[in-house]
MMTF fields as JSON, N, C-alpha, C and O atoms, coordinates in Angstrom:
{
  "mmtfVersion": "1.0.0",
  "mmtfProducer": "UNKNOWN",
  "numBonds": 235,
  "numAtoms": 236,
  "numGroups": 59,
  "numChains": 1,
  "numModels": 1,
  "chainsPerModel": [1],
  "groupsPerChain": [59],
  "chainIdList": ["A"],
  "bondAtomList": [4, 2, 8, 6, 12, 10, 16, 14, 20, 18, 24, 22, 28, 26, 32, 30, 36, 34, 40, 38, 44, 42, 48, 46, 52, 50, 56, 54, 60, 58, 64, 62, 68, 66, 72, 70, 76, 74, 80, 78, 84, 82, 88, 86, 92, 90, 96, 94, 100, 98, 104, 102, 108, 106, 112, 110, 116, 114, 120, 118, 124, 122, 128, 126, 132, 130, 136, 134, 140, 138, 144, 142, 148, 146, 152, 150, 156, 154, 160, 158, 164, 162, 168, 166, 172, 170, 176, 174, 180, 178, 184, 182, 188, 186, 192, 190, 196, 194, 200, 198, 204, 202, 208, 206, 212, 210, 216, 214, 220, 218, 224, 222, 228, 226, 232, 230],
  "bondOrderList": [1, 1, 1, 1, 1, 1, 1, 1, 1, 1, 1, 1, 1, 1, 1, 1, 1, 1, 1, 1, 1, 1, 1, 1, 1, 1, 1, 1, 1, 1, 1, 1, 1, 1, 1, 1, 1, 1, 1, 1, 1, 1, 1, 1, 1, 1, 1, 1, 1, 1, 1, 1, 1, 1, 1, 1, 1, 1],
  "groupList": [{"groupName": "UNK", "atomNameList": ["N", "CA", "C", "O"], "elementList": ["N", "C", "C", "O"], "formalChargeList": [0, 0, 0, 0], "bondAtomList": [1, 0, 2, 1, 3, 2], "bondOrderList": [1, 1, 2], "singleLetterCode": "X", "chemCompType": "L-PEPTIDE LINKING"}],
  "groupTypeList": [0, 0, 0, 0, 0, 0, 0, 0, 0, 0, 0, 0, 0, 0, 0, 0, 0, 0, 0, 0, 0, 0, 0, 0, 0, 0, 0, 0, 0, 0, 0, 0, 0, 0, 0, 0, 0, 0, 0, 0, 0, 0, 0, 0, 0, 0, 0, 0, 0, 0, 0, 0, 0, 0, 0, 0, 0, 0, 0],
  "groupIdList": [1, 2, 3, 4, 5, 6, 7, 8, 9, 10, 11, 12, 13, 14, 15, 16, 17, 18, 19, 20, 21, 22, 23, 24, 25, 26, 27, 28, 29, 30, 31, 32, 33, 34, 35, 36, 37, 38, 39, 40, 41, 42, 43, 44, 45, 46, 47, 48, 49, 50, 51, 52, 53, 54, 55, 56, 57, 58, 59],
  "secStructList": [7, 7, 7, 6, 6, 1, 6, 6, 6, 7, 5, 7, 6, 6, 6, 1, 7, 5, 7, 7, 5, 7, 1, 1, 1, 1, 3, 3, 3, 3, 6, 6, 6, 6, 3, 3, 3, 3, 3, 3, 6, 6, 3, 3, 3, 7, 7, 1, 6, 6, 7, 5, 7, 7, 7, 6, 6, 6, 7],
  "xCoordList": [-135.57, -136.065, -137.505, -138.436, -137.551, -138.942, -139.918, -139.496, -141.406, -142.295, -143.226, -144.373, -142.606, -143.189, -144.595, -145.092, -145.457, -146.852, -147.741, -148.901, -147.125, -147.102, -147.586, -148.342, -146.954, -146.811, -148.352, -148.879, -148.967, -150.637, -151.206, -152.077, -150.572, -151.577, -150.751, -151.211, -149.379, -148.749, -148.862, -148.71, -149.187, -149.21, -148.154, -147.627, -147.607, -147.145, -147.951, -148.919, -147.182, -147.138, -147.671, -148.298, -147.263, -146.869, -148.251, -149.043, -148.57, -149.46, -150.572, -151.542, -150.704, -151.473, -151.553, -152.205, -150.521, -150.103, -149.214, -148.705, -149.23, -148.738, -147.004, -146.127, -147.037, -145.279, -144.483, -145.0, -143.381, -142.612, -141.497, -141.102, -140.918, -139.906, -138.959, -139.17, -137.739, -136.483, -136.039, -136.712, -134.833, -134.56, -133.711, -134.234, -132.81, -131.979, -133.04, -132.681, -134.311, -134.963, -134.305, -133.955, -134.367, -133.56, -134.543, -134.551, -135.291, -136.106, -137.67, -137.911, -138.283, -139.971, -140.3, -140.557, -140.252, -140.606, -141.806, -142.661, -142.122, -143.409, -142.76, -141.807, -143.325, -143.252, -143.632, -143.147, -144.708, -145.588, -144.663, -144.182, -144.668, -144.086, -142.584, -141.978, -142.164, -140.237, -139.551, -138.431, -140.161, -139.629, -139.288, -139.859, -138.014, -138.043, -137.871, -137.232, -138.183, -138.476, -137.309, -137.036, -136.341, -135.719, -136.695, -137.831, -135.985, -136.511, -135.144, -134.074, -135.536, -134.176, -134.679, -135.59, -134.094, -134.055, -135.766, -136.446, -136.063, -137.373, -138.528, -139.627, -137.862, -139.213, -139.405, -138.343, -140.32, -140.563, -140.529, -141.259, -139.466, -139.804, -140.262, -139.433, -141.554, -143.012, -143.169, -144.278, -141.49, -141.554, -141.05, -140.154, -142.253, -140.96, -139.754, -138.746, -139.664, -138.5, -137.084, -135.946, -137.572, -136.263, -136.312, -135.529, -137.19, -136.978, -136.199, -136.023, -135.671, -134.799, -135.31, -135.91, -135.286, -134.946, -135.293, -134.363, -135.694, -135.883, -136.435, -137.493, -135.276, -135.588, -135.612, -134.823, -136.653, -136.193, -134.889, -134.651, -134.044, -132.397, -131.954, -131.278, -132.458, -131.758, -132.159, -131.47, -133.018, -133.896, -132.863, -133.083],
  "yCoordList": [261.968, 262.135, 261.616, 262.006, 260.674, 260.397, 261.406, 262.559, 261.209, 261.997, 261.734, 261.29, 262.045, 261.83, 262.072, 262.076, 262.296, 262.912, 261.361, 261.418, 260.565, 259.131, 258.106, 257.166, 258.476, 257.618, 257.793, 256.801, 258.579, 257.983, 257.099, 256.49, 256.881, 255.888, 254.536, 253.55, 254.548, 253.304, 252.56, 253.096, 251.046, 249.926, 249.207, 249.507, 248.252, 247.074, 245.776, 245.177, 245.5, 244.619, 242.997, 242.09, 243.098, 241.544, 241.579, 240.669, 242.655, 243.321, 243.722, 243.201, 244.897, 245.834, 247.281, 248.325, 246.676, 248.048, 249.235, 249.127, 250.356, 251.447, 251.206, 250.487, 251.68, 252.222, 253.432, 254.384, 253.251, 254.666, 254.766, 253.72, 256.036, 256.066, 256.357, 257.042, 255.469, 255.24, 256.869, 257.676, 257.42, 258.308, 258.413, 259.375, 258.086, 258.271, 258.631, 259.472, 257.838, 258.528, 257.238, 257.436, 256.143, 255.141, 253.837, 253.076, 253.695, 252.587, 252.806, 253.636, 252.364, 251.924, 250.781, 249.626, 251.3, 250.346, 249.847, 250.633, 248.138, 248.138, 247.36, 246.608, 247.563, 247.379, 246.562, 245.993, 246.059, 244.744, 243.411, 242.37, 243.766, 242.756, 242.366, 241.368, 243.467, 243.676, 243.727, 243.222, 244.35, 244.69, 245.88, 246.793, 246.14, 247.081, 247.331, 246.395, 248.082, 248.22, 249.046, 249.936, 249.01, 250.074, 251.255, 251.078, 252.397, 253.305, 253.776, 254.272, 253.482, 253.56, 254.818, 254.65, 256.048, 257.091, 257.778, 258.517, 257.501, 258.67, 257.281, 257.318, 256.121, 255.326, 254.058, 253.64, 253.624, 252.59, 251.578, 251.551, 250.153, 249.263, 248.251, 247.677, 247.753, 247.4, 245.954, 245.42, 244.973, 243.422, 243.414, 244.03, 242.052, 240.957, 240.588, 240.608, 240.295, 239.68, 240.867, 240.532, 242.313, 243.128, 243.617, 244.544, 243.163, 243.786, 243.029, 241.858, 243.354, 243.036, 243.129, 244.193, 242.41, 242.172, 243.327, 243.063, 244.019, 245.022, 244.812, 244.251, 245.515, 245.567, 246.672, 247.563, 246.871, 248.317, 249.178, 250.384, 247.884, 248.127, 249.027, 250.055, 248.438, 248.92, 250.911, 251.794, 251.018, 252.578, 253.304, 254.446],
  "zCoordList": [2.497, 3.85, 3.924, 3.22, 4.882, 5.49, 5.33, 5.422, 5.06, 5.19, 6.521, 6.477, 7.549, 9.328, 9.32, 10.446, 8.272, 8.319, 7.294, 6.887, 7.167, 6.194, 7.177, 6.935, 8.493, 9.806, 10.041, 10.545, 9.848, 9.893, 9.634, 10.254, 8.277, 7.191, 7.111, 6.537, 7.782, 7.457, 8.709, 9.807, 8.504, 10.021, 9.731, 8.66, 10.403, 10.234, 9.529, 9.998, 8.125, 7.511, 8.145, 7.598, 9.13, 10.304, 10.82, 10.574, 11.561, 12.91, 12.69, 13.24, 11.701, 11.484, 12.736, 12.732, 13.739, 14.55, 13.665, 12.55, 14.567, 14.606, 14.272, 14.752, 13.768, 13.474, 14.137, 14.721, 13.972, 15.225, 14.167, 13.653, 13.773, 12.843, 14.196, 15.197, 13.749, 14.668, 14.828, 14.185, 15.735, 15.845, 14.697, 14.133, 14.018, 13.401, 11.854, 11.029, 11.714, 10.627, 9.238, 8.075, 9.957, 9.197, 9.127, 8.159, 10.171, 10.347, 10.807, 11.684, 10.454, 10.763, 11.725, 11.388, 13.059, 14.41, 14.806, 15.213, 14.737, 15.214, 16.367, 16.159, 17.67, 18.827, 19.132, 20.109, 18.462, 18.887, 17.975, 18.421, 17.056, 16.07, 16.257, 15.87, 16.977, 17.691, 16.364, 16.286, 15.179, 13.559, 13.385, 13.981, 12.295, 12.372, 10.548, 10.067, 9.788, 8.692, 8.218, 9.024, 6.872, 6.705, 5.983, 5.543, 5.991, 5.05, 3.971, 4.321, 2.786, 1.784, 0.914, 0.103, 1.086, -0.012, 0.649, -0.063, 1.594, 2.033, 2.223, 2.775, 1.577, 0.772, 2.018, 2.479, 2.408, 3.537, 2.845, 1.855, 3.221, 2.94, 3.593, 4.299, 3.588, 4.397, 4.169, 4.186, 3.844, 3.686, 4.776, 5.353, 5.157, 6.528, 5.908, 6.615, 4.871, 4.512, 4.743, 5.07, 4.462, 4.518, 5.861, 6.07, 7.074, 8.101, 9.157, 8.823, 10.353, 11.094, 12.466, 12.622, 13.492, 14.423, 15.454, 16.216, 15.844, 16.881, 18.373, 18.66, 19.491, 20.584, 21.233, 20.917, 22.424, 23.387, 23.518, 23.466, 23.739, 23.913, 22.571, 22.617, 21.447, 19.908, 19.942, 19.431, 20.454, 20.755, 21.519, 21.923]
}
């Protein structure tokens, strides 16, 4: 499980904006960047390369 209190100290990789953990508690959203980061086993993974595609709609 995510540690939701982490979301302080972590930005986007891409951006250096703010992050939003998805509802499901599965992904790391930067809004600006339209990325979305997985989180595998509690742990953020913070490459462009493993992130995907994110839109308003996907929320």
């Amino acid at each position: 499980m995510f540690d939701r209190e982490m979301l302080t100290y972590l930005v986007c990789p891409a951006t250096g904006s703010a992050l939003k953990l998805s509802k499901d508690g599965q992904w790391l959203i930067s809004r600006v960047a339209k990325l979305a980061y997985p989180v595998l086993n509690g742990v953020p993974i913070l490459l462009e390369g493993k992130a995907k595609q994110w839109s308003e709609d996907d929320e």
